[in-house]
N, C-alpha and C positions, 0 to 999 in steps of 0.2 A: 369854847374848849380849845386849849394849843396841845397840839402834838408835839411830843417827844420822842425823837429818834436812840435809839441806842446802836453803836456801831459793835458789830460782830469782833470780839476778843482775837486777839492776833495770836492763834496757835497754830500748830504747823499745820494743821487741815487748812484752817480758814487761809494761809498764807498760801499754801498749796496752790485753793478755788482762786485767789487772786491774783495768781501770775505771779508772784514774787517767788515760788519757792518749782520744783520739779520734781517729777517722777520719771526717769528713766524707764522705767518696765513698763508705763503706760502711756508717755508721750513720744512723738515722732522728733521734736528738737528739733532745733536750728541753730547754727551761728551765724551771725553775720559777720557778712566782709569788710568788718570796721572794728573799729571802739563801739560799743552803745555809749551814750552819755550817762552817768551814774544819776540814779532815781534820784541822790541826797541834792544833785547838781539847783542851787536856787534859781542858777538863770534859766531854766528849762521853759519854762513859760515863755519870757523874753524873746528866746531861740528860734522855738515854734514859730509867736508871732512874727517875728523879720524873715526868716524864712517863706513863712506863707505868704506876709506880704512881698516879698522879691519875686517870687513867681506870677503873682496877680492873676491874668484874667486865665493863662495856661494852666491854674492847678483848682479842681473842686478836689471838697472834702466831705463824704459822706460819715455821718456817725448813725450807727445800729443804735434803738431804743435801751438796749442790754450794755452800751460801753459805760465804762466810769466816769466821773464827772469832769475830768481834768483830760479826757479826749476831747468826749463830748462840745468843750468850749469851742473847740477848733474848727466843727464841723459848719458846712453853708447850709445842711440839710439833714435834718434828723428824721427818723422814722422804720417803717420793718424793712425785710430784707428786700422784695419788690418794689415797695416805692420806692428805694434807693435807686434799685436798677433801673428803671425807667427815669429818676431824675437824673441820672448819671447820662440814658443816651434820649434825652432834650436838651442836655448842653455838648453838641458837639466842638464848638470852638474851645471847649478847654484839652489840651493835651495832655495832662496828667488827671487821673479818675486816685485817688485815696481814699479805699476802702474800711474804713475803723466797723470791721464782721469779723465774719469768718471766711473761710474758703470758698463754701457753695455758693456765699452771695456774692464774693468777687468774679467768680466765672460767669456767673449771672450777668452783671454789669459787663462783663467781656463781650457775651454772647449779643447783650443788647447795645451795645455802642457800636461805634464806626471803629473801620480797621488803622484809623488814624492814632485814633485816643489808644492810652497804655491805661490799663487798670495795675496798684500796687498795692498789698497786702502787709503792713507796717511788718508781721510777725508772718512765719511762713507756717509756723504751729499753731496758729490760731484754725483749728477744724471744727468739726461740730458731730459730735460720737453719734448724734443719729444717723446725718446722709452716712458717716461710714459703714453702719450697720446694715446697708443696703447694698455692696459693689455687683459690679455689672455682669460676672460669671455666675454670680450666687440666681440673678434677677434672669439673667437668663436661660439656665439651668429650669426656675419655677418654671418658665414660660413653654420649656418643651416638655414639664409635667402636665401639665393644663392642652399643650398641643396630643400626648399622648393618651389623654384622657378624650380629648375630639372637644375639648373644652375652649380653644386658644379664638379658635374667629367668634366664637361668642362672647368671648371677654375683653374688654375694653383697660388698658392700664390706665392707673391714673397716679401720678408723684404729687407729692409735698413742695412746696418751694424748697423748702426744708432737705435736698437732695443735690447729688451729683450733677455736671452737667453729665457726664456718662449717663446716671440714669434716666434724665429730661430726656439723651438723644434717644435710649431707648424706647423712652416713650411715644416721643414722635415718631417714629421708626413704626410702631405698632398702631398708631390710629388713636393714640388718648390723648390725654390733657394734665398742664400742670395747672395745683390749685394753691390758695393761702389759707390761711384759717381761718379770713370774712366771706371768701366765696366757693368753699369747700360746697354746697349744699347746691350753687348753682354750677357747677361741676359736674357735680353726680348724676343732678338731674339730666344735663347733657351727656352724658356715658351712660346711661341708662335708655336713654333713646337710640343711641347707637346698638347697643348688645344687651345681651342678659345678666351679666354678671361684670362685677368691677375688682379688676387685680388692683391694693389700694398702698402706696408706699410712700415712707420707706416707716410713717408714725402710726402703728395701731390704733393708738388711743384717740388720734382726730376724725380716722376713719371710722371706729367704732360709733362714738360721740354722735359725727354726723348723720351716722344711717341710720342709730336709732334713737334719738331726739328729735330731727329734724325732718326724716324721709318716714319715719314709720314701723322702721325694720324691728324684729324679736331680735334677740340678742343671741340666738341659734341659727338666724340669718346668716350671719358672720362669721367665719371661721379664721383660725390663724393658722398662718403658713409659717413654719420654723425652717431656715435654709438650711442649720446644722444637722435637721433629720431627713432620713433619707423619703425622698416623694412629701418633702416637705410636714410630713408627721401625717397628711390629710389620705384618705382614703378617694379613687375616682369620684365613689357612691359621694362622699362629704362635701367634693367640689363641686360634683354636678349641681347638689341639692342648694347650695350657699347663693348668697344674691351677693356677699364680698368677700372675697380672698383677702385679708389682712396680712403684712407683712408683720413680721415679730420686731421690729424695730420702737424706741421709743426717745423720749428726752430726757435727758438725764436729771434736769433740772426739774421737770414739773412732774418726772416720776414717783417724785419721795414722797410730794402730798398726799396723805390719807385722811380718810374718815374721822382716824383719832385729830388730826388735827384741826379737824373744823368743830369736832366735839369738844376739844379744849379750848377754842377760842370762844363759843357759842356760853361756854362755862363762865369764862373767867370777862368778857366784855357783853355784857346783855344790851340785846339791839342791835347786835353788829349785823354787818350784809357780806357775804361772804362772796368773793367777787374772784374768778378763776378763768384759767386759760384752758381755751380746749382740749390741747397739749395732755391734761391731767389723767388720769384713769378715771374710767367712767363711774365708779363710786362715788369719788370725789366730784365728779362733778352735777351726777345727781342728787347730791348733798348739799350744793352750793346754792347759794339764789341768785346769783346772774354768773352768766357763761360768756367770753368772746374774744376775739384776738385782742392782741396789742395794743391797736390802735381804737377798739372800741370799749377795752379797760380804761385807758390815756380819759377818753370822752366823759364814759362815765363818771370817772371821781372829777372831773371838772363842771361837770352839772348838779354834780350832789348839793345838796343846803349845807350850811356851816353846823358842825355840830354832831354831824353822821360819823358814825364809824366804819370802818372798810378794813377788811381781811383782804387782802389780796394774796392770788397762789398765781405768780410768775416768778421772774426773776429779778432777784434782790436789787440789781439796781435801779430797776426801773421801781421799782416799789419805796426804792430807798429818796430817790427823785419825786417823785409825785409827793411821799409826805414832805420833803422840805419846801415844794412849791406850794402845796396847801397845810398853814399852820393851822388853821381856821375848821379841820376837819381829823378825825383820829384815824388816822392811815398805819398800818402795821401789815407786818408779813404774815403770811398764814403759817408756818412753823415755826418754829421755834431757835434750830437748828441754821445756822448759816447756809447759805443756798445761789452764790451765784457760779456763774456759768466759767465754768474756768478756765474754757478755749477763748473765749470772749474776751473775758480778763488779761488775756495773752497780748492783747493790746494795749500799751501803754502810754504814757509821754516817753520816756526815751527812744522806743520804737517808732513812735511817733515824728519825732526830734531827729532821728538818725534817716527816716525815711526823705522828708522833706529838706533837710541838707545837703542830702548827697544828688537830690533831684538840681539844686541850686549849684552844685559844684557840676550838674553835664549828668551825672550817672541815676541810670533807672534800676531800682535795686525792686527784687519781689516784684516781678510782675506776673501778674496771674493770666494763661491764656488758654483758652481751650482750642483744639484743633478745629479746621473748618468744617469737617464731614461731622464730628459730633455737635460743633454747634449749631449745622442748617437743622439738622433732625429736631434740636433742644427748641429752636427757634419757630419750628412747627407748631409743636406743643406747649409754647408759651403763649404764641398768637392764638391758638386757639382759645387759650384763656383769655385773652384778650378781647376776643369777637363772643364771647359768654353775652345771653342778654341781660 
């Protein structure tokens, strides 16, 4: 069986989702202090490569699982947002850190390298609407609900990678831990030994997912915390009695997957294996037949036999990826509907191209840094994750 990719129609949404196009009333925007070079430009590729090669052993290049194909070539190291970080600070001899993410995982790579290395951010709008759905007065406003309730030393926070470094220091600050989405479950189980109850942010849907797939929990376990409402929407009696405080936060991408869409793919491809990210709401993904991050989707359809079909519910590039590397297998998106990450996208070749030139011409443009008081906290709370058994 060969797989056939079909590329998403170029309307103004899908241009939107793809960084070519903007929304003022819902993007932060940037200009740079340059020309960009124009996307039509053919040398671009050319550019890149002399560029990258001029800098040599001073510039790594990291690409997120989620960038387009035409970053992606560029990078020395692909994968999720932590392995970046951490491959970023095992190369300290390189002086320039280029981050093809988002935000949250360039301060990452900030907080995790030496104060030599500069980390740079091709796009300065490249964010990620979950960590922002989580800022540090909202988080810690909950914290003195929970402290007013006599609930706060009993509770243990625990972040997403997926967040601010603001909220990482918060979390070190308070005694938790940050998690991924392959060792969310050896997390909990450490917060759980610590306290009774786990503050879980900034993504509902992995918290939930985790507590009660993997730990055991009812689904009245869990409660959600809304920052918009006041005391959080939760009642003391609701806090006390909960084993997770879930933050109301989620991803925008693997939001939209529902039920109906794995009951129209289960329709129309008989024998498909419906293969999701935890990210999903928990409908979907006790609907699905395998569950896991990134890197253990990545895995899975490369062990599949020829001939399999696979639904996958992440994000369109990496799904758009996987089928062109495997012909020999029927790889498609679980909706229907175009679906990639549109902060992501934000990242481009010209961005790209404009970053690594101006690096070559002396000038460090977009460098992302987090302060040191919030990065020792964040850095707490990362080692901890680190020292997980």
């Amino acid at each position: 069986m060969t797989a056939t990719w079909g590329e998403p129609s170029a309307t103004a949404t899908a241009l939107l989702l793809l960084g070519r196009g903007s929304d003022p009333a819902t993007e932060r925007g940037v200009e740079c202090p340059g020309d960009l070079p124009a996307p039509s430009d053919p040398d671009l590729v050319a550019r890149a490569t002399a560029a990258k090669a001029a800098l040599g052993d001073k510039l790594f290049v990291l690409g997120h699982h989620y960038q387009r194909d035409e970053v992606i070539q560029f990078a020395d190291v692909t994968g999720d947002s932590f392995k970046l970080a951490r491959e970023a600070a095992a190369r300290p001899q390189a002086e320039y850190i280029i981050f093809c993410g988002v935000h949250f995982m360039a301060e990452s790579a900030d907080i995790l390298t030496t104060a030599d290395q500069q980390v740079i951010l091709p796009d300065l709008a490249a964010g990620c609407s979950m960590a922002d759905m989580a800022a540090l007065g909202q988080v810690e406003a909950a914290w003195e609900v929970l402290a007013d309730a006599g609930l706060a030393t009993s509770t243990v926070p625990v972040t997403y990678m997926n967040s601010s470094a603001d909220i990482k220091g918060f979390v070190g600050r308070n005694g938790g831990v940050v998690c991924t989405s392959s060792n969310a479950k050896r997390a909990l189980d450490w917060a759980y030994e610590q306290g009774e109850r786990v503050l879980f942010l900034p993504d509902q849907h992995l918290g939930r997912n985790t507590g009660v797939l993997e730990l055991g929990f009812a689904l009245e376990d869990c409660v959600l915390y809304d920052p918009h409402k006041p005391g959080g929407g939760l009642t003391a009696e609701q806090l006390r009695a909960a084993k997770m405080v879930l933050w109301r936060g989620h991803c925008s991408v693997h939001g939209r997957f529902t039920c109906d869409s794995v009951n129209e793919v289960r329709e129309r491809v008989p024998g498909v294996n419906v293969l999701v990210h935890p990210e999903c709401r928990h409908e979907v993904v006790t609907a699905a037949d395998l569950v896991g991050s990134t890197e253990y989707i990545i895995k899975t359809v490369e062990a599949a036999p020829a001939g399999s079909a696979w639904a996958i519910g992440t994000e369109l590039n990496l799904v758009r990826r996987l089928a062109l590397a495997h012909p020999d297998k029927q790889i498609m998106f679980l909706d229907k509907a175009v679906c990639y990450c549109s902060t992501m996208n934000r990242i481009d070749l010209p961005h790209l191209v404009w970053a690594l030139e101006e690096l070559v011409a002396g000038r460090v443009v977009n460098r992302i840094t987090v302060d040191p008081v919030t990065a020792g906290h964040a850095r707490v709370a990362l080692d901890q994750m680190l020292a997980l058994p």
